[in-house]
DODRENPA-236106 format. One line per 2 residues: their letters; for each residue z, y, x of C-alpha. Coordinates in pm, whole numbers, always signed. Last residue first. Example, Ala and Ser with C-alpha at 12.3 -4.5 7.8 and 13.67 -1.06 7.14 Angstrom:
// DODRENPA-236106
SA = +714/-106/+1367  +780/-450/+1230
***
This chain:
// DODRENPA-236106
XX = -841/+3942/-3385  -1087/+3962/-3100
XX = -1324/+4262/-3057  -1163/+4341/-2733
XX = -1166/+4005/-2552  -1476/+3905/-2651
XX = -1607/+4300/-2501  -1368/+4228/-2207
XX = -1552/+3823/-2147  -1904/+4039/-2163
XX = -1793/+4317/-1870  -1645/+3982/-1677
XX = -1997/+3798/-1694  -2162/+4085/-1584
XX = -1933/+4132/-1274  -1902/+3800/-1142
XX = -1743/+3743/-842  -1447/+3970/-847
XX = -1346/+4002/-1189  -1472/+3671/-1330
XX = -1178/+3447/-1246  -911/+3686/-1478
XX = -1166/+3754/-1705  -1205/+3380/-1768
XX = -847/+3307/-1808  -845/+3575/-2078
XX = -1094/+3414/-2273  -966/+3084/-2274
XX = -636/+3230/-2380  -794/+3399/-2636
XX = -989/+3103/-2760  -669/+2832/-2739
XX = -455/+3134/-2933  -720/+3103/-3237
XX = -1070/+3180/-3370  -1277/+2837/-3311
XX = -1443/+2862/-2994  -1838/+2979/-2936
XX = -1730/+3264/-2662  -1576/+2940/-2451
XX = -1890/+2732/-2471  -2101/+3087/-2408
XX = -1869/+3164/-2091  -1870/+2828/-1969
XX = -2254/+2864/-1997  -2275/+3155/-1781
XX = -2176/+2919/-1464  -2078/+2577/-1562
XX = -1964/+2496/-1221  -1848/+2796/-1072
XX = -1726/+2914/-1409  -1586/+2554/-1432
XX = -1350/+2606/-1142  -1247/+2942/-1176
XX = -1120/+2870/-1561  -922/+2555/-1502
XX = -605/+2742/-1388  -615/+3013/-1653
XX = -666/+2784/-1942  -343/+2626/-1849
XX = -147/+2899/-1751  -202/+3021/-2117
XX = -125/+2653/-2266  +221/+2633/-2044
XX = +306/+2938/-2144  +222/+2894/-2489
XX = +437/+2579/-2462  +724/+2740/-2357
XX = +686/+3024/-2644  +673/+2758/-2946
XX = +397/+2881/-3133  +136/+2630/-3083
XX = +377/+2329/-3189  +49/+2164/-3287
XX = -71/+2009/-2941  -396/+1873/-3035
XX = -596/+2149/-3017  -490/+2177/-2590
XX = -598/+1764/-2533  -994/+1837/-2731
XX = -1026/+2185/-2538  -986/+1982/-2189
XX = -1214/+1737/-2285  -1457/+1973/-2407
XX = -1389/+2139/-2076  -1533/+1854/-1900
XX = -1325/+1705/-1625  -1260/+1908/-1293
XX = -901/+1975/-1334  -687/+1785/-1612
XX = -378/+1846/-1478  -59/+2099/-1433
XX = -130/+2339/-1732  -313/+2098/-1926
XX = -58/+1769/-1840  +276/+2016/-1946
XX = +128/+2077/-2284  +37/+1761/-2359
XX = +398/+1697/-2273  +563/+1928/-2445
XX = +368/+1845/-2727  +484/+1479/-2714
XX = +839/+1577/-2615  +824/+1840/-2960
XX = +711/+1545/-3196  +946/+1321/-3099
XX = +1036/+1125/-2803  +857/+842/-2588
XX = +547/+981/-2411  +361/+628/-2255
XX = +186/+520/-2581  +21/+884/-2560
XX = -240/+719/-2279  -424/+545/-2612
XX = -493/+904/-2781  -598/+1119/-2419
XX = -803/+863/-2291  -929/+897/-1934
XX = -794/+1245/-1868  -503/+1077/-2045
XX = -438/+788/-1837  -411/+998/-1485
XX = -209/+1270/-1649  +16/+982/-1830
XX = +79/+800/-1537  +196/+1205/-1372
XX = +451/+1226/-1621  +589/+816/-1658
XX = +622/+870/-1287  +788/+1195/-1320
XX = +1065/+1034/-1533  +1112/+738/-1319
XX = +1248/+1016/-1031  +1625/+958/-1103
XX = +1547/+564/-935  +1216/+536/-842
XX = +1266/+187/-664  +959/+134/-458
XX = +578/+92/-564  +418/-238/-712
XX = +651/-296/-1036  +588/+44/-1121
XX = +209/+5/-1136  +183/-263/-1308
XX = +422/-145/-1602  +237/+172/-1626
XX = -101/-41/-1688  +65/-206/-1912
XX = +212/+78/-2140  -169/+254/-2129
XX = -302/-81/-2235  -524/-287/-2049
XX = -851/-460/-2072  -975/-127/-2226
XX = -1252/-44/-2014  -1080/+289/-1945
XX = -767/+75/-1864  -884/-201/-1650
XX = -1063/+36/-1485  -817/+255/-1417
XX = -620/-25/-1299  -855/-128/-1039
XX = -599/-279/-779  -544/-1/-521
XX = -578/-137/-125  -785/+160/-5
XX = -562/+424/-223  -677/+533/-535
XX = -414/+420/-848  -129/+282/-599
XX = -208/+591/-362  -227/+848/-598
XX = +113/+721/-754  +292/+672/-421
XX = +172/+1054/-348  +278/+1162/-694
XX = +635/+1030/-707  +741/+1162/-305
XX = +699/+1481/-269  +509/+1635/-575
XX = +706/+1461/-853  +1040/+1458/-681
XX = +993/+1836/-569  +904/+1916/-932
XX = +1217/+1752/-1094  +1432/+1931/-848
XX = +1667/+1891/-568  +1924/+2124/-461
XX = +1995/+2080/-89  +1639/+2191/-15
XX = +1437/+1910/+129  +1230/+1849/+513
XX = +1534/+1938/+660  +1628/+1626/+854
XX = +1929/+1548/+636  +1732/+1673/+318
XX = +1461/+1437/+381  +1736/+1179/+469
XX = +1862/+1244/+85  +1555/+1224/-57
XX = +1456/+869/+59  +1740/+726/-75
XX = +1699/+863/-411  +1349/+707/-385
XX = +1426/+365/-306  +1337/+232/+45
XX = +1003/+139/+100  +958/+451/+341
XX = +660/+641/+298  +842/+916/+278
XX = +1058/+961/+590  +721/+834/+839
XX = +540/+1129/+641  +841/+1363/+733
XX = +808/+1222/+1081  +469/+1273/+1158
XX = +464/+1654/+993  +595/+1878/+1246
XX = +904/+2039/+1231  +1167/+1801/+1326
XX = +1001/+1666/+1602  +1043/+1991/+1778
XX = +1343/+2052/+1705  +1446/+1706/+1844
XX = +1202/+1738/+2200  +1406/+2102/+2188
XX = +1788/+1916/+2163  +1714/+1661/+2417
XX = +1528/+1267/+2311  +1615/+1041/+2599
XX = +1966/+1098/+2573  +2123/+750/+2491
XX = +2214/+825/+2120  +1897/+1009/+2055
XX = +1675/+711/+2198  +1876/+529/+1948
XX = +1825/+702/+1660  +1449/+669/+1712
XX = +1526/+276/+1743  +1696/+294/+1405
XX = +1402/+460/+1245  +1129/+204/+1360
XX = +1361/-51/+1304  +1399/+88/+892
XX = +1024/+137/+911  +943/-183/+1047
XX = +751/-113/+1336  +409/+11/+1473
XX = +467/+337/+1306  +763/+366/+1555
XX = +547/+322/+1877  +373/+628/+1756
XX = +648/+829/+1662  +779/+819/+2043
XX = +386/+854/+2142  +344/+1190/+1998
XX = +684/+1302/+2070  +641/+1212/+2425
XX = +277/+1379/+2416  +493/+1711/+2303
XX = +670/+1749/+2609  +757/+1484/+2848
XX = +674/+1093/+2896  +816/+853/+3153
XX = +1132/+783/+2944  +928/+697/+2638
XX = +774/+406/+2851  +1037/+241/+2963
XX = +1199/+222/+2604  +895/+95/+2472
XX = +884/-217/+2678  +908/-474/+2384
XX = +624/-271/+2182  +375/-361/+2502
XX = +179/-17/+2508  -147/-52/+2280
XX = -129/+255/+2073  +139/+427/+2306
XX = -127/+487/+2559  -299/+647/+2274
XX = +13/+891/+2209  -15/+995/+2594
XX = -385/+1064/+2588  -357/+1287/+2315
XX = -74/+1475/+2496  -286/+1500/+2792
XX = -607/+1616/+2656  -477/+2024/+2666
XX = -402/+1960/+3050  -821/+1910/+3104
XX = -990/+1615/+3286  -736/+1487/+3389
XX = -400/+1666/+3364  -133/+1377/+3415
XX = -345/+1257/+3731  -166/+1244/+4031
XX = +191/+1260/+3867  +86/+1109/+3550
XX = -84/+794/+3707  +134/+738/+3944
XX = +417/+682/+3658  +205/+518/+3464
XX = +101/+263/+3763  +440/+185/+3862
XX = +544/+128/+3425  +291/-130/+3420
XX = +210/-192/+3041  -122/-297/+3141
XX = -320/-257/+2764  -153/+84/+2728
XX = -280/+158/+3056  -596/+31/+3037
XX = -648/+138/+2661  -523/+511/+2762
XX = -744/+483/+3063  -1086/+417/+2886
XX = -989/+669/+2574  -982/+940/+2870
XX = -1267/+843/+3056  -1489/+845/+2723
XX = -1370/+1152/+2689  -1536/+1288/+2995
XX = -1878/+1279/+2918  -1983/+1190/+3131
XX = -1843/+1006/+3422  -1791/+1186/+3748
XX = -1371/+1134/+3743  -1398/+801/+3681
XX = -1524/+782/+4071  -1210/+837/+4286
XX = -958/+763/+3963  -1094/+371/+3976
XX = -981/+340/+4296  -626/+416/+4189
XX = -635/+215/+3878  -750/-135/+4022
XX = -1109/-209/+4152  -1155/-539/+3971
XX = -947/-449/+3667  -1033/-92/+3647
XX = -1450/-280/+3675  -1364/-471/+3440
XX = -1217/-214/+3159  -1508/+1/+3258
XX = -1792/-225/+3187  -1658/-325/+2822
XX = -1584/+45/+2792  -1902/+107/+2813
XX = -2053/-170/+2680  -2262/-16/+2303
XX = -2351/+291/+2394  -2388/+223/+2754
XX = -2713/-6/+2731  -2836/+177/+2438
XX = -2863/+461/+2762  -2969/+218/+2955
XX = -3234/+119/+2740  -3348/+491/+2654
XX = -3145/+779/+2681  -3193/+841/+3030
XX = -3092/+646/+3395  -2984/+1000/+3486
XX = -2722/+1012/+3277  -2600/+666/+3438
XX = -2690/+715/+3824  -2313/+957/+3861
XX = -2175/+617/+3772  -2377/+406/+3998
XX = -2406/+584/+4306  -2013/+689/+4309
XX = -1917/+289/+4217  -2067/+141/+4473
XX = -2025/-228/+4500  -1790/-255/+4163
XX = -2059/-29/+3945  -2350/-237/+4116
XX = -2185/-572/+3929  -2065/-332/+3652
XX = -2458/-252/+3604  -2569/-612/+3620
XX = -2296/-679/+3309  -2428/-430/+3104
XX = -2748/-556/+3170  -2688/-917/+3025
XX = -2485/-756/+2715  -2804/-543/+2650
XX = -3023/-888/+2636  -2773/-1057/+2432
XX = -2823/-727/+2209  -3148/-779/+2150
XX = -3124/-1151/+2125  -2880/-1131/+1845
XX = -3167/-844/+1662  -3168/-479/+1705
XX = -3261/-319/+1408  -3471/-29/+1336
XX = -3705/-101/+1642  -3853/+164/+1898
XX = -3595/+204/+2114  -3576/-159/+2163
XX = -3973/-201/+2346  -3909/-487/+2469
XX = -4099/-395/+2823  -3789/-196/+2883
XX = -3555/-493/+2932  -3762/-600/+3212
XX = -3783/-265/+3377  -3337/-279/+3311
XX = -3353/-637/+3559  -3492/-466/+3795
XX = -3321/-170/+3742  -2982/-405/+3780
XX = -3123/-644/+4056  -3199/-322/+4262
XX = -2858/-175/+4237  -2647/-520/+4283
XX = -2824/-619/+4607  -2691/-930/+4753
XX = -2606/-1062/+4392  -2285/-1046/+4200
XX = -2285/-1369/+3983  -2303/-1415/+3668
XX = -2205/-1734/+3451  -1837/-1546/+3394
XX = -1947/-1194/+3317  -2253/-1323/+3090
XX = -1977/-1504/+2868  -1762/-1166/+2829
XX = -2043/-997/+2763  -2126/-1238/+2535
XX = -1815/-1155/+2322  -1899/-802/+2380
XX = -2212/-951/+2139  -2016/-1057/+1840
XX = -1961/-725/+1730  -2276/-597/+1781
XX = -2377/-894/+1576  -2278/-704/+1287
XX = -1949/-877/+1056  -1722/-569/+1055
XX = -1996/-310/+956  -2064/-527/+680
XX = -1722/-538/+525  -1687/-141/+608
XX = -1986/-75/+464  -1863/-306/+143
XX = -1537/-83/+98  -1755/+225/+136
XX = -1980/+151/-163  -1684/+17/-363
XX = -1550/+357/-296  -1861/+544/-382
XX = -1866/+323/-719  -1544/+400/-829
XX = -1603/+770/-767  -1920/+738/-1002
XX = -1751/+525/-1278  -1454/+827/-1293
XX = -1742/+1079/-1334  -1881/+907/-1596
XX = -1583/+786/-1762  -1545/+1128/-1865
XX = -1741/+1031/-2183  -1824/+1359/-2312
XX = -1773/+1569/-2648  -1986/+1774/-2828
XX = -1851/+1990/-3142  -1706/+2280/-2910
XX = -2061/+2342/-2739  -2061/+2270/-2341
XX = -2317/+2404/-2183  -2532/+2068/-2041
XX = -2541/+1909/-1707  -2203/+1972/-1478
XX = -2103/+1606/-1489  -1692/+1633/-1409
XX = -1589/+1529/-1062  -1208/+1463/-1051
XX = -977/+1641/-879  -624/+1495/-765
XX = -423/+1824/-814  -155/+1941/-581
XX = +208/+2093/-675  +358/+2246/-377
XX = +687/+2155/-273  +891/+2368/+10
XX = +926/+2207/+310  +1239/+2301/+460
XX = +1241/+2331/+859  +1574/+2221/+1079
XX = +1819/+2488/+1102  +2136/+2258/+1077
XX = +1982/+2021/+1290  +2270/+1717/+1264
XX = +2065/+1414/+1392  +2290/+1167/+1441
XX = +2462/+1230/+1132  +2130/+1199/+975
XX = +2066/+817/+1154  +2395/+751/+1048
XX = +2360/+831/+706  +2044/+646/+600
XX = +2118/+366/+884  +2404/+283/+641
XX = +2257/+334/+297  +1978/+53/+425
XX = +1607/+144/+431  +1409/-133/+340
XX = +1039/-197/+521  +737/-51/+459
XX = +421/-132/+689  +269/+141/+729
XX = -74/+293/+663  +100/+215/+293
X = +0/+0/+0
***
């Protein structure tokens, strides 16, 4: 469900990790509401007696994400893939000849004749063919390494050039193994472009784990190519660094790229060990009161905090330990925080089960789909109240009738909370649908929901005038008399004023000869 792996928090690392911390200054986030937009078909003015299936636009994002899911399956099963494999294979059956430079062009003249540049898709043999250079060229990169690595731009874009795209760091990591780091730092430092040097070293020296050749490694080299790489470079190293031997490596490190690789290592634990060991490095000094601040106000470790699979009451009160909560908690920071996100990412996120279809398609009820849902995200706890909220936004810009199963109360909670879903939701779906949730709502003149109504029509207005153009302004001219007209209306003038002259001097004339 998560980029991490969740793991239980317990009450007792909650409080001792905070009381370890004890930043009394450290940064509040203050909670902004956000709005999961959803593409609404821009093709006809809208009149107030047509309505549209919004399933449309729903259909069409389920279909790009299908689209990239089965990329991703494909992209995983090329022969490239296979073919480092055969690199490997070529490595061992090959050996160095007498003259390493002139078997490799020999060797690339053959290649040439096959013309690869030219095809659309290299074939197994293709890249068997590639894999066979690749492996000549790290026989001439170990003999002389300065010839052959400043030789590569000059060898052009063509077969070499494929050549590289596809082995590079296949060639590198052998020849750093052959050569060892320190020789490898004489001629690394010629190949371009540079970053491929970088990512090179941080897989080597993640891969290694030898704290000797870190720590010669960042006193010769800790700024190569540039200083501003370093920190980047430091976090990668952390990528691959043996988890066991974390400890050594977080006391060679300094400075932001510490931080970086210090939250890095936790991701690749259990959150609650992840957490604990972070405590620890604070306990035995190897994280001072700046490195703290520091990693107190960026974002890494808030994100870490809240994607916790610990319940949600838990996870508020280490937010507000580290700072990242105000000591008075409210409905909207719950919802916004911590509710919505595990919400988008159980209804959208790469691993989502396809509950909207299920619903829209009407497999499943609104009150099932709710129940799935909840079962497959953490303990809510006080915050179950702005998951049934933001289930019903999602279900009711799909189905505004079947999605009211979920709003338990009278009368005045279910206007409430068609209210509430206008003002806060509903963005980018066709304003028919829009007009179709704010007529239902029939407590019109209680003075909350006005406000909620009038905020409402505000919010959407800038969006479908840049959609809809002047035929949002003819849809909303052609409404019933009535507060959802004015309101409308006024909304428009409001997003009109700056961009759109014309259409703001014909909203004021509406807006004047209104009753």
């Amino acid at each position: 469900m998560s980029s991490i792996h969740r793991r239980k928090l317990t009450s007792i690392l909650l409080h001792a990790l905070a009381a370890g911390i004890g930043i009394a200054s450290a940064l509040f986030i203050k909670a902004q509401p956000e709005h999961h937009d959803r593409h609404a078909e821009k093709p006809r003015t809208p009149t107030r007696d047509s309505s549209q299936e919004t399933s449309e636009s729903i259909e069409l994002v389920d279909a790009l994400i299908a689209n990239f899911k089965a990329q991703s399956a494909a992209h995983s099963s090329r022969p490239l893939f296979n073919s480092h494999k055969r690199f490997e294979e070529h490595l061992n059956e090959l050996e160095p000849s007498s003259d390493p430079q002139a078997t490799f062009q020999a060797l690339l003249g053959e290649i040439d004749q096959l013309g690869l540049r030219q095809k659309d898709k290299l074939t197994e043999k293709d890249l068997d063919a590639l894999a066979h250079l690749a492996v000549r060229f790290t026989h001439w990169l170990n003999a002389d390494p300065h010839a052959a690595i400043k030789a590569l731009p000059a060898l052009g874009s063509g077969t070499a050039g494929m050549m590289a795209a596809h082995f590079i760091m296949s060639i590198l990591e052998e020849a750093t193994q052959k050569q060892g780091l320190q020789k490898t730092m004489e001629w690394i430092v010629d190949l371009s472009p540079p970053h491929l040097a970088v990512q090179h070293l941080s897989i080597y020296l993640g891969k290694q784990g030898d704290i000797e050749e870190l720590r010669w490694y960042l006193t010769e080299h800790a700024d190569f190519p540039v200083p501003e790489w370093a920190e980047s470079l430091q976090a990668a190293i952390a990528s691959r660094w043996p988890i066991e031997e974390r400890d050594a490596l977080i006391s060679e490190l300094s400075g932001d790229g510490k931080l970086r690789a210090l939250m890095t290592l936790a991701e690749r634990m259990d959150g609650s060990e992840g957490l604990e060991w972070i405590q620890t490095m604070m306990a035995n000094g190897l994280i001072d009161a700046n490195e703290l601040q520091s990693l107190t106000e960026g974002n890494q470790l808030r994100e870490f905090i809240r994607e916790l699979d610990s319940p949600l009451d838990e996870r508020i009160e280490l937010m507000k330990e580290f700072g990242y909560a105000p000591e008075k908690i409210t409905p909207s920071f719950k919802a916004y925080q911590i509710v919505r996100p595990e919400v988008n990412q159980a209804l959208y996120g790469p691993d989502a089960k396809d509950w909207l279809y299920w619903f829209r398609s009407g497999e499943m009820s609104a009150q099932e789909v709710y129940d799935g849902v909840l079962e497959e995200i953490p303990d809510l706890g006080t915050g179950i109240d702005a998951f049934r909220n933001q289930m019903f936004r999602h279900l009711a810009e799909d189905d505004l009738e079947r999605a009211m199963e979920l709003v338990t109360g009278g009368p005045e909670v279910q206007n409430m909370m068609r209210a509430s879903a206008a003002n806060w939701h509903f963005h980018s779906v066709d304003p028919n649908e829009f007009y179709a949730l704010t007529s239902s709502i029939t407590d019109i003149d209680n003075p909350k929901i006005q406000k909620q109504l009038s905020n409402g029509w505000k919010n959407k207005a800038s969006g479908n005038l840049e959609r809809y153009g002047e035929s949002y302004l003819q849809w909303v001219a052609a409404l019933p008399e009535g507060p959802n007209r004015i309101w409308a209306l006024e909304g428009l003038e409001h997003a009109s004023r700056n961009k759109h002259p014309e259409i703001n001097s014909q909203v004021t004339t509406l807006l004047n000869e209104a009753p």
